[in-house]
PDB file with one MODEL, atoms N, CA, C and O in Angstrom:
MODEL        1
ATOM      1  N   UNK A   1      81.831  13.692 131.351  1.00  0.00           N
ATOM      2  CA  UNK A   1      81.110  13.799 132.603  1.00  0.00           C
ATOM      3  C   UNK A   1      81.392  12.566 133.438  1.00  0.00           C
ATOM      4  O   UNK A   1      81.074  11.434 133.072  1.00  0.00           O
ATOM      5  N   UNK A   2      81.867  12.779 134.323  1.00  0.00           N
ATOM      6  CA  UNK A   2      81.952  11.395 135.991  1.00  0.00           C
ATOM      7  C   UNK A   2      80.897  11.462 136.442  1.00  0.00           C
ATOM      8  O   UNK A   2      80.150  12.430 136.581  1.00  0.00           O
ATOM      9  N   UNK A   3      80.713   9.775 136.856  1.00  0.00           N
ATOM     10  CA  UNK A   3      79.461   9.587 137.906  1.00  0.00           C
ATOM     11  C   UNK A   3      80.240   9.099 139.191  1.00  0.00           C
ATOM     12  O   UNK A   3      81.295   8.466 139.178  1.00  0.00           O
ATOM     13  N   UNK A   4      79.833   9.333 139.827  1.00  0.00           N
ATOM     14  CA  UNK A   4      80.187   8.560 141.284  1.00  0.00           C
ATOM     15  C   UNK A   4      78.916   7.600 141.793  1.00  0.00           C
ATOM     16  O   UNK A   4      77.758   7.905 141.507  1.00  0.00           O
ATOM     17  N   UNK A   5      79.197   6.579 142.464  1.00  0.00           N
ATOM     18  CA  UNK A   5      78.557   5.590 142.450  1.00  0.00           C
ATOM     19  C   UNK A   5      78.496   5.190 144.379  1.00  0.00           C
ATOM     20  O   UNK A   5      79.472   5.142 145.128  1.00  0.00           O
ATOM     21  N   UNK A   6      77.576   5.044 144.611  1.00  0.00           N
ATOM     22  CA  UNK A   6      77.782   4.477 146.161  1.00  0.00           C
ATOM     23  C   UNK A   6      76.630   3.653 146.517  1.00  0.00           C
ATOM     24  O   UNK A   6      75.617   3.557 145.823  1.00  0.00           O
ATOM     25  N   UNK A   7      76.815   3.109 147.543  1.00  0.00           N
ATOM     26  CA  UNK A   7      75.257   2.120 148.386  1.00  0.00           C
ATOM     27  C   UNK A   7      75.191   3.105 149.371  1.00  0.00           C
ATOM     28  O   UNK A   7      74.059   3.547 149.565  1.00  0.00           O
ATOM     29  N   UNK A   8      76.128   3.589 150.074  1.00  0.00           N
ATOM     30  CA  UNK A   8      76.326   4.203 151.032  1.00  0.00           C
ATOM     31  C   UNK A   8      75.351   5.579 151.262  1.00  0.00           C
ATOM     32  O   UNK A   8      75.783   6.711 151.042  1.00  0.00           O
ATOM     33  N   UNK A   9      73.925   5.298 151.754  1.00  0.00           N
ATOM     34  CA  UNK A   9      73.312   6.547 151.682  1.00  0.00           C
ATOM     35  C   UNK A   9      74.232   7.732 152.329  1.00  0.00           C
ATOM     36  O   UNK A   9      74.491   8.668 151.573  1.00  0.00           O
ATOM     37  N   UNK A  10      74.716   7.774 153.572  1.00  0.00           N
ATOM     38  CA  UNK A  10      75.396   8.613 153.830  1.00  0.00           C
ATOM     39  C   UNK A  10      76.401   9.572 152.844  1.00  0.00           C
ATOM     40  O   UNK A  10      76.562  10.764 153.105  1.00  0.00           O
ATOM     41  N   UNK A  11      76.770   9.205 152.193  1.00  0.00           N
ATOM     42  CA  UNK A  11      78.072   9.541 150.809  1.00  0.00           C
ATOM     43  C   UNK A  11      77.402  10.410 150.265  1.00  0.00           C
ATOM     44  O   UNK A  11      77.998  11.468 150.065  1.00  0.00           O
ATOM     45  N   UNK A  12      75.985  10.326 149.834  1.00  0.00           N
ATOM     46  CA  UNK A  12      75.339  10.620 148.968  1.00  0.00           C
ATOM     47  C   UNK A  12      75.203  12.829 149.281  1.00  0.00           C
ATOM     48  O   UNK A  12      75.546  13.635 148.415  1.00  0.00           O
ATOM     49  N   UNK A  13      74.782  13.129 150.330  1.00  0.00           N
ATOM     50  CA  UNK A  13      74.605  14.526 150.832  1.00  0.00           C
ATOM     51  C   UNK A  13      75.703  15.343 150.587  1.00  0.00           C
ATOM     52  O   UNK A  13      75.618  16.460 150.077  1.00  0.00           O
ATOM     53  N   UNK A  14      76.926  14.704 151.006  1.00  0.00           N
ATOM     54  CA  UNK A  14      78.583  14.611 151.161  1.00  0.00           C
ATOM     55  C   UNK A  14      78.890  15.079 149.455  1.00  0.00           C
ATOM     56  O   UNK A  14      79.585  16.051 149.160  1.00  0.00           O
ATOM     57  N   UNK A  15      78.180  14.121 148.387  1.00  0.00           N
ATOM     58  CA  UNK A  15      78.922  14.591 147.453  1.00  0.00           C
ATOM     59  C   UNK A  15      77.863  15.596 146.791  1.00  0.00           C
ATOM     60  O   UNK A  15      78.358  16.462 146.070  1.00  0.00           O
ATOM     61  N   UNK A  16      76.749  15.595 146.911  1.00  0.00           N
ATOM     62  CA  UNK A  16      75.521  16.914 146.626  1.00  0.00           C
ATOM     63  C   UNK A  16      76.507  17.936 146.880  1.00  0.00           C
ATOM     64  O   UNK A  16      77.306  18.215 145.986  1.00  0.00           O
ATOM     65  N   UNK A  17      76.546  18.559 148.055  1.00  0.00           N
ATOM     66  CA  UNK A  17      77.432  19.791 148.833  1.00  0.00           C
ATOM     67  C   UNK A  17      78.579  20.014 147.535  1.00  0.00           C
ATOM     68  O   UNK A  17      78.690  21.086 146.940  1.00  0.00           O
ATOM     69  N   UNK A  18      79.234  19.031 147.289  1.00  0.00           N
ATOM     70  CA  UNK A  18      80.493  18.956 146.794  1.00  0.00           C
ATOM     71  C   UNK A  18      80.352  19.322 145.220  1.00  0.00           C
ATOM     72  O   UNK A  18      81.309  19.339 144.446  1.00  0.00           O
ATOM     73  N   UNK A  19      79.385  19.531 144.964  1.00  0.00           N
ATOM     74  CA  UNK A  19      78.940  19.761 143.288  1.00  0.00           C
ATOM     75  C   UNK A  19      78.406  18.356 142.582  1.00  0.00           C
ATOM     76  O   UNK A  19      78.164  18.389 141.375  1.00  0.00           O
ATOM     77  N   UNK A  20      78.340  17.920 142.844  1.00  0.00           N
ATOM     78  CA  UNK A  20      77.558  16.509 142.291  1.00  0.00           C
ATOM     79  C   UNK A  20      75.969  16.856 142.045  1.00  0.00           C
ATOM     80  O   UNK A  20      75.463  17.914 142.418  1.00  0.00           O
ATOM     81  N   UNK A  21      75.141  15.641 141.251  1.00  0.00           N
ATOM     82  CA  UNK A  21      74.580  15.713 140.540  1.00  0.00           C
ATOM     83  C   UNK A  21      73.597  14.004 141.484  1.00  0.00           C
ATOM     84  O   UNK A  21      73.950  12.827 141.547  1.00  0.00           O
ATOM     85  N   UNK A  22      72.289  14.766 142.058  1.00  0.00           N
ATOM     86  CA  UNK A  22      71.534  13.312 142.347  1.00  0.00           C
ATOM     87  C   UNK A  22      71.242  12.767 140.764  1.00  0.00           C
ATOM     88  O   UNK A  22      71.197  13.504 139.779  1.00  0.00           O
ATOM     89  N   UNK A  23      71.094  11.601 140.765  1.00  0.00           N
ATOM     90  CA  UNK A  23      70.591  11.405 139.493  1.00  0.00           C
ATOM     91  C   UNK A  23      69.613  10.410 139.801  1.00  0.00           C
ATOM     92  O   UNK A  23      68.979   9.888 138.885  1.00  0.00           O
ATOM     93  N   UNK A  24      69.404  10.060 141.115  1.00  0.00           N
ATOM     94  CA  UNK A  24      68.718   8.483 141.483  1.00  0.00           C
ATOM     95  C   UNK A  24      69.525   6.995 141.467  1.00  0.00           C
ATOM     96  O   UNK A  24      70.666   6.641 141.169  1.00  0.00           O
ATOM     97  N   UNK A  25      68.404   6.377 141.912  1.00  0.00           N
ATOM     98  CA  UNK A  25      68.938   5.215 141.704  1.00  0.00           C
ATOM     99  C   UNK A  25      69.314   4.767 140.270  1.00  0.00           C
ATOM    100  O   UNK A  25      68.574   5.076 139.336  1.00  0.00           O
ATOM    101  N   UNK A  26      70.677   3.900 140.026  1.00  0.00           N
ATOM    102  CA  UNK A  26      71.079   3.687 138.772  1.00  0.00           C
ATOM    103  C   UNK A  26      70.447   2.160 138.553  1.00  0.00           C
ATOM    104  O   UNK A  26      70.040   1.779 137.455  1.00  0.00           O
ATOM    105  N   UNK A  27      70.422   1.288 139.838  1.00  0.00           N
ATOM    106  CA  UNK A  27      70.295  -0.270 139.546  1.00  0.00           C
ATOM    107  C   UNK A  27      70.100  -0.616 140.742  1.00  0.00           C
ATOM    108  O   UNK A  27      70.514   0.164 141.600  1.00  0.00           O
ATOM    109  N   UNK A  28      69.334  -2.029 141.237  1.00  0.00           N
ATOM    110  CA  UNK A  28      70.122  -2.525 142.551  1.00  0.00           C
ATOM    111  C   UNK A  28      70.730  -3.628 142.385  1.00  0.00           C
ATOM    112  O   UNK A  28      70.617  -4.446 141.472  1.00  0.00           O
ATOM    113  N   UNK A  29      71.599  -3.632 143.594  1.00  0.00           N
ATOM    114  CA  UNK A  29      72.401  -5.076 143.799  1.00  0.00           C
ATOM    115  C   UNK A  29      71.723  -6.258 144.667  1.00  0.00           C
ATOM    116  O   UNK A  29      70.560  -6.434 145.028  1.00  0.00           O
ATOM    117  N   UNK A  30      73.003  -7.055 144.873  1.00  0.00           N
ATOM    118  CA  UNK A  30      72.108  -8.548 144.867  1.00  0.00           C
ATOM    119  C   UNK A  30      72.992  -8.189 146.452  1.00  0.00           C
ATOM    120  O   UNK A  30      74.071  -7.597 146.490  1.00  0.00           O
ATOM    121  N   UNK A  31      72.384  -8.604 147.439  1.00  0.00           N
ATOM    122  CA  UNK A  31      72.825  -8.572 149.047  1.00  0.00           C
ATOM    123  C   UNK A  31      73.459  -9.834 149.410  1.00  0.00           C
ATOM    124  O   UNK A  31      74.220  -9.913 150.374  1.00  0.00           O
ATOM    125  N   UNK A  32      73.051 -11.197 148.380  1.00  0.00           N
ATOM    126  CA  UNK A  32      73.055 -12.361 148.975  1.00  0.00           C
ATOM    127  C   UNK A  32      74.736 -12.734 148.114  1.00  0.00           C
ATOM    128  O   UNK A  32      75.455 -13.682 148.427  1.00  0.00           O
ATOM    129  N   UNK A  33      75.057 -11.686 146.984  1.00  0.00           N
ATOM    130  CA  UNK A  33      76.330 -12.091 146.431  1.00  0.00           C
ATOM    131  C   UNK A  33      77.017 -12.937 145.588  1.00  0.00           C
ATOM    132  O   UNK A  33      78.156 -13.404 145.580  1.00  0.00           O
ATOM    133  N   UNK A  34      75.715 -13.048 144.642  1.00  0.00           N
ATOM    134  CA  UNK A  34      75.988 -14.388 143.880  1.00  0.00           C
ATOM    135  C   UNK A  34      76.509 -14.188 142.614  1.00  0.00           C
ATOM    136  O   UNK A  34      77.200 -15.081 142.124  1.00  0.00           O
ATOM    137  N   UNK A  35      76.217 -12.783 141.770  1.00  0.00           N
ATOM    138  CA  UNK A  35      77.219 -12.616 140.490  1.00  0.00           C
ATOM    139  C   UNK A  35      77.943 -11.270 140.739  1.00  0.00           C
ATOM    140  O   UNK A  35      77.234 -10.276 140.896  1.00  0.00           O
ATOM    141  N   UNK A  36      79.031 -11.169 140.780  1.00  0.00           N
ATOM    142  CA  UNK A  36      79.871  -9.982 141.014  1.00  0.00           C
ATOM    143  C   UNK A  36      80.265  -9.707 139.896  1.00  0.00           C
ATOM    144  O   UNK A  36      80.827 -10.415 139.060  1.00  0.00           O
ATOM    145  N   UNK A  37      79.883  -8.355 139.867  1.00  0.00           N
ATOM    146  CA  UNK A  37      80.556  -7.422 138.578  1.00  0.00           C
ATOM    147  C   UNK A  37      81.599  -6.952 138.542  1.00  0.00           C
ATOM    148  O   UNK A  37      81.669  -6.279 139.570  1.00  0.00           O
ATOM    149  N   UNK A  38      82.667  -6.844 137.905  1.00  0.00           N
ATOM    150  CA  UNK A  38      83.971  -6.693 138.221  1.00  0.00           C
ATOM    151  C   UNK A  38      83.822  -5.015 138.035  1.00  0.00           C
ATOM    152  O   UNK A  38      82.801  -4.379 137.771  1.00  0.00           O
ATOM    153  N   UNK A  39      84.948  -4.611 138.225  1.00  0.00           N
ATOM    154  CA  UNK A  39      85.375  -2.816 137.395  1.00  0.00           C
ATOM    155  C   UNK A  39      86.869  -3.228 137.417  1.00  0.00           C
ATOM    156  O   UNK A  39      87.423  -4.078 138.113  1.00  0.00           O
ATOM    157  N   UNK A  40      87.461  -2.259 136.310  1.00  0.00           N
ATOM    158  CA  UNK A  40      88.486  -2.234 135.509  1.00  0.00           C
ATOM    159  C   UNK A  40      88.670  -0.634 135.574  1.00  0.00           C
ATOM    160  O   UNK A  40      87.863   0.286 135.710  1.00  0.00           O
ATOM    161  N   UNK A  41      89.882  -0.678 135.442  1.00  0.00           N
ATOM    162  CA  UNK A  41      90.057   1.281 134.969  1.00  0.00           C
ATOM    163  C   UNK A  41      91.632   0.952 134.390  1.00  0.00           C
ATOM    164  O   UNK A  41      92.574   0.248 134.753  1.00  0.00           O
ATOM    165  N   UNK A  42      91.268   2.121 132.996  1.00  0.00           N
ATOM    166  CA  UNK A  42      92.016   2.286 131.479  1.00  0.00           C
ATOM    167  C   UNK A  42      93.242   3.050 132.135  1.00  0.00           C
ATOM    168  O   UNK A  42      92.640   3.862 132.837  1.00  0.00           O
ATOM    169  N   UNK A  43      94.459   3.264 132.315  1.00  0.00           N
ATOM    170  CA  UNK A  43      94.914   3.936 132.723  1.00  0.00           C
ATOM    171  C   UNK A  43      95.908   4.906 131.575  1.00  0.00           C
ATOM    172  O   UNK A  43      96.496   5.980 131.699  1.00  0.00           O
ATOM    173  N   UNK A  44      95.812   4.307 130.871  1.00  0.00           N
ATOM    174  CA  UNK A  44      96.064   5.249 129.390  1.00  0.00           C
ATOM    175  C   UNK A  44      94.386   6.006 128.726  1.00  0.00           C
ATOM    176  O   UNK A  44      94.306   6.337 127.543  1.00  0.00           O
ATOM    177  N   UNK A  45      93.755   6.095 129.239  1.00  0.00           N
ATOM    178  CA  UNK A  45      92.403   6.986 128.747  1.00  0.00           C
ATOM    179  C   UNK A  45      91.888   8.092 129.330  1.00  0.00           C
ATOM    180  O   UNK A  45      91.370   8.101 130.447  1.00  0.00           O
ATOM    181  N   UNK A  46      92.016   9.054 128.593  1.00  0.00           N
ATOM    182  CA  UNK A  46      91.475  10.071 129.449  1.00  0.00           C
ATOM    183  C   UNK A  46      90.054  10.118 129.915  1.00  0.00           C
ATOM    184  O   UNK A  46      89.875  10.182 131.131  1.00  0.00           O
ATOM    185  N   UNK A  47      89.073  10.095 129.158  1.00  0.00           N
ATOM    186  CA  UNK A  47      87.907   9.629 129.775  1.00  0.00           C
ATOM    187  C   UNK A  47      87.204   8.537 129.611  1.00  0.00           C
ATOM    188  O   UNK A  47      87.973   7.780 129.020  1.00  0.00           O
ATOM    189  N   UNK A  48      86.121   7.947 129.792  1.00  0.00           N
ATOM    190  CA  UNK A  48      85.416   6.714 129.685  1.00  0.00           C
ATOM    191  C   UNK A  48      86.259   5.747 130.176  1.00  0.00           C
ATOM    192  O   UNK A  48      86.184   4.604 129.724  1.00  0.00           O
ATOM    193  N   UNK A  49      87.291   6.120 131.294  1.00  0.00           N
ATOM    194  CA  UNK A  49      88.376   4.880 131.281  1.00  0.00           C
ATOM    195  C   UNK A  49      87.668   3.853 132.302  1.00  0.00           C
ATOM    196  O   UNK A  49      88.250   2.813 132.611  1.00  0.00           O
ATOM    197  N   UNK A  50      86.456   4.158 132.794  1.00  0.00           N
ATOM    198  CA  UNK A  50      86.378   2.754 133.457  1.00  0.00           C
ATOM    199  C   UNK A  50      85.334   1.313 132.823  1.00  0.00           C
ATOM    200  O   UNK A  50      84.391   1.557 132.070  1.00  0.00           O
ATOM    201  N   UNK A  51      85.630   0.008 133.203  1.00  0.00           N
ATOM    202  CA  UNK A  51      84.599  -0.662 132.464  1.00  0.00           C
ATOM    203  C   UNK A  51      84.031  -1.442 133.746  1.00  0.00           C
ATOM    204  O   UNK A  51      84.609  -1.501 134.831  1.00  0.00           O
ATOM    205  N   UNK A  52      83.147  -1.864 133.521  1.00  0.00           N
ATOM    206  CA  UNK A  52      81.993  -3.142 134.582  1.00  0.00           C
ATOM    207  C   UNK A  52      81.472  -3.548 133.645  1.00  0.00           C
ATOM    208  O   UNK A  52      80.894  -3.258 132.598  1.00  0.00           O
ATOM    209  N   UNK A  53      82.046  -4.835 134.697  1.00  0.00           N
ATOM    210  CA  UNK A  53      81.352  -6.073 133.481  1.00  0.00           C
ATOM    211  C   UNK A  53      81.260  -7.663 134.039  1.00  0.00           C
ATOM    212  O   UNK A  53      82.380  -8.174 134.025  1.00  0.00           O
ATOM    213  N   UNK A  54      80.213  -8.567 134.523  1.00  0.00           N
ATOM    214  CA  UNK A  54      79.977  -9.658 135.094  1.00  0.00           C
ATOM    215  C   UNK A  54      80.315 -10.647 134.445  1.00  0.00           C
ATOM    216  O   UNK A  54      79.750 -11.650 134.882  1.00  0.00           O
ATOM    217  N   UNK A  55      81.241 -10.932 133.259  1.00  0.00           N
ATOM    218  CA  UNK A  55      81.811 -11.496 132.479  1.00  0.00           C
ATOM    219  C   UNK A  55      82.913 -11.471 133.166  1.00  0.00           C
ATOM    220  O   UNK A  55      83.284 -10.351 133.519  1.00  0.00           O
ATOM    221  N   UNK A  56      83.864 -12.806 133.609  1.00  0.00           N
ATOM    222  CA  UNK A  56      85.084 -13.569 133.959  1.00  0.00           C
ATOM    223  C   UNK A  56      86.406 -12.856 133.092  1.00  0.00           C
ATOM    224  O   UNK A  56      87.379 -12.136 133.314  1.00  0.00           O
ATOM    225  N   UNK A  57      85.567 -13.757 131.661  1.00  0.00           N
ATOM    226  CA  UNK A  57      86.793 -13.804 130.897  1.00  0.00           C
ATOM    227  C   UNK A  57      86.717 -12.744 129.773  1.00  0.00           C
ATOM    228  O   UNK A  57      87.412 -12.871 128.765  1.00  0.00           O
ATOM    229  N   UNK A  58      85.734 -11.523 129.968  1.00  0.00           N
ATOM    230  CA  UNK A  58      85.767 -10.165 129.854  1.00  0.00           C
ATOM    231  C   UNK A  58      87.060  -9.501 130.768  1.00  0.00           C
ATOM    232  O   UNK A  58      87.818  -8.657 130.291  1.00  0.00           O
ATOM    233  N   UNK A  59      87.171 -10.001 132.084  1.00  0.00           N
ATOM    234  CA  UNK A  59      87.499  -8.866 133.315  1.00  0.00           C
ATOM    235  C   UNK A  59      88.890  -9.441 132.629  1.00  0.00           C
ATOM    236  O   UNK A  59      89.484  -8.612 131.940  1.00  0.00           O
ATOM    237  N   UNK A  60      89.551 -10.895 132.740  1.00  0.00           N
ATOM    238  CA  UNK A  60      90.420 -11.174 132.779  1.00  0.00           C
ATOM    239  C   UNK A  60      91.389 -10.835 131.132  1.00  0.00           C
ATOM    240  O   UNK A  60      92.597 -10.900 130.904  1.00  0.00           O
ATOM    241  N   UNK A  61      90.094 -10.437 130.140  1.00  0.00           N
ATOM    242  CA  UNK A  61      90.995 -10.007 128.804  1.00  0.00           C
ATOM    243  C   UNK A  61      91.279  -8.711 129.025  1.00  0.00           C
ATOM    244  O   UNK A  61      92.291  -8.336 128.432  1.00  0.00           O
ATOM    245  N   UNK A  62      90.525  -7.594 129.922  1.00  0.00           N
ATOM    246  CA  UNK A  62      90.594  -6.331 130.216  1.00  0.00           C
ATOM    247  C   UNK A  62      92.068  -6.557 131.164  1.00  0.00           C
ATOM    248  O   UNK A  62      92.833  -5.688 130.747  1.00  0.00           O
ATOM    249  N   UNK A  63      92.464  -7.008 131.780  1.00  0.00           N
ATOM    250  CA  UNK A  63      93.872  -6.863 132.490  1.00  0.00           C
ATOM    251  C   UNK A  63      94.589  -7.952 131.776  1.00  0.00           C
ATOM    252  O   UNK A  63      95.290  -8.611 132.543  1.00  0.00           O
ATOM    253  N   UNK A  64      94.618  -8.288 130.691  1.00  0.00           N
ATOM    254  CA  UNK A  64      95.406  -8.649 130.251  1.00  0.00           C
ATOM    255  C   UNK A  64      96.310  -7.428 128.989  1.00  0.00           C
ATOM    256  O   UNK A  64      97.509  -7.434 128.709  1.00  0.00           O
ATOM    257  N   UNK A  65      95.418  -6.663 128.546  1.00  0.00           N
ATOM    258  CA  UNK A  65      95.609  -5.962 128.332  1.00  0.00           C
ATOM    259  C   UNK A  65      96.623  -4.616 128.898  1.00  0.00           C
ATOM    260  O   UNK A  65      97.269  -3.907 128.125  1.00  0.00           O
ATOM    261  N   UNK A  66      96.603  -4.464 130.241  1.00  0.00           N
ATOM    262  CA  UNK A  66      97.011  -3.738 130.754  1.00  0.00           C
ATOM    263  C   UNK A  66      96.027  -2.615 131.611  1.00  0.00           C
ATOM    264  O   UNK A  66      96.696  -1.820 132.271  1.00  0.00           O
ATOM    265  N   UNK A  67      94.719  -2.456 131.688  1.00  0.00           N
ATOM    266  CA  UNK A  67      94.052  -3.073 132.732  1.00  0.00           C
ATOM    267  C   UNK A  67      93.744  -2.793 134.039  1.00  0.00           C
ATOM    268  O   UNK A  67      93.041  -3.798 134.150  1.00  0.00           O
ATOM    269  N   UNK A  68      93.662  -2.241 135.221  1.00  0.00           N
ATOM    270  CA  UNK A  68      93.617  -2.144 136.338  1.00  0.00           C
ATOM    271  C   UNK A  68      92.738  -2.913 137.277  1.00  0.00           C
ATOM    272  O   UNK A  68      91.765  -2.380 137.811  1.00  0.00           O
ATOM    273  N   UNK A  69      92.989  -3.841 137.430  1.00  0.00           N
ATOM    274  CA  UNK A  69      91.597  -4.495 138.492  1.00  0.00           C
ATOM    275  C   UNK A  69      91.421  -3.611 139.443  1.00  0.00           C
ATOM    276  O   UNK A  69      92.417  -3.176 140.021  1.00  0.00           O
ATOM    277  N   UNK A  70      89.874  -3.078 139.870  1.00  0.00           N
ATOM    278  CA  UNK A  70      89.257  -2.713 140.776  1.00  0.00           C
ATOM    279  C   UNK A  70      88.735  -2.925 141.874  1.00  0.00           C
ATOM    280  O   UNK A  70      88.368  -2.165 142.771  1.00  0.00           O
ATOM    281  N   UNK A  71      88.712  -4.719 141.680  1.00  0.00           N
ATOM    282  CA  UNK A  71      87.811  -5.709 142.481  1.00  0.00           C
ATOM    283  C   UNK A  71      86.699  -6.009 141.899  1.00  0.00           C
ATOM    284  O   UNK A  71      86.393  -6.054 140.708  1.00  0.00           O
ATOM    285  N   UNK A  72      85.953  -6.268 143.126  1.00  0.00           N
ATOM    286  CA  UNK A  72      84.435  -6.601 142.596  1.00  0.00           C
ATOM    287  C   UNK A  72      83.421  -5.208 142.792  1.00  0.00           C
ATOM    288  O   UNK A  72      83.219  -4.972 143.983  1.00  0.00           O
ATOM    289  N   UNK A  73      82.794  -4.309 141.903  1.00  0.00           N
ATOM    290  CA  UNK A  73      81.771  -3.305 142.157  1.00  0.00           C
ATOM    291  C   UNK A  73      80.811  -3.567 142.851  1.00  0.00           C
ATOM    292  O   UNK A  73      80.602  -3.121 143.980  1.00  0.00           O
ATOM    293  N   UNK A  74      79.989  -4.482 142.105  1.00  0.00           N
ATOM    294  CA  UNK A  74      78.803  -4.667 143.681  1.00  0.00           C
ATOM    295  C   UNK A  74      78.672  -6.360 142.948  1.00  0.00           C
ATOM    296  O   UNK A  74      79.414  -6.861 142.103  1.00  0.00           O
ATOM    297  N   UNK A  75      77.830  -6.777 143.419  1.00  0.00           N
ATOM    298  CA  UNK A  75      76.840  -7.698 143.188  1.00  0.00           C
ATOM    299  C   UNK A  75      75.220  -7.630 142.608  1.00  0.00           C
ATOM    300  O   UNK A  75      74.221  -7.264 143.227  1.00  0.00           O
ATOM    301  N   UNK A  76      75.336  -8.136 141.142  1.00  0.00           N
ATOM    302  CA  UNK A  76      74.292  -8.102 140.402  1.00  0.00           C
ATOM    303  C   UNK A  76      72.698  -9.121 140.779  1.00  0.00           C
ATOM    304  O   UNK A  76      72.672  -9.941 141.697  1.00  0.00           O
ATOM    305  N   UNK A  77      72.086  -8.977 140.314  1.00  0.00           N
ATOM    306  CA  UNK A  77      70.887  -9.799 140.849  1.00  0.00           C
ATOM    307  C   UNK A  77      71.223 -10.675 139.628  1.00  0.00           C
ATOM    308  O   UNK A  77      71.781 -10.169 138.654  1.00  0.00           O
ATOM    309  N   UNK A  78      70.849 -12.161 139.663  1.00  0.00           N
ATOM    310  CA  UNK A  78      70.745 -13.158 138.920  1.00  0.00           C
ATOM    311  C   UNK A  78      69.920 -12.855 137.716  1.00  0.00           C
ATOM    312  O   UNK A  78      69.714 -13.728 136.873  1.00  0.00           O
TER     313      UNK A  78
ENDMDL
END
């Protein structure tokens, strides 16, 4: 099963219509930007391939590996 993930209330109706699944809020983020959670995606995995994780030298053993950096997902609260 995929989740899709957004801040973007707008997105949210967009993917209802589309067969999606409200599920609520999952978490909130931090606005002011002070710990960023990375995401990663497996590109040899068929599912569960993505990871988040506010760990550095987590993100950086995940692409060392081979790996996909995503950027930063959101920003965590302290």
């Amino acid at each position: 099963m995929d989740h899709a993930t957004t801040g973007c209330r707008a997105t949210r109706p967009t993917l209802i219509v589309g067969g999606w699944t409200y599920e609520g809020i999952g978490w909130y983020s931090d606005d002011t930007k002070t710990k960023p959670v990375y995401r990663e995606y497996n590109p040899n995995a068929y599912a569960n391939n993505h990871n988040y994780t506010a760990d550095t030298n987590e993100h950086k053993t995940l692409l060392s590996y081979g790996w996909k950096d995503e950027g930063i997902a959101w920003y965590a609260l302290s």
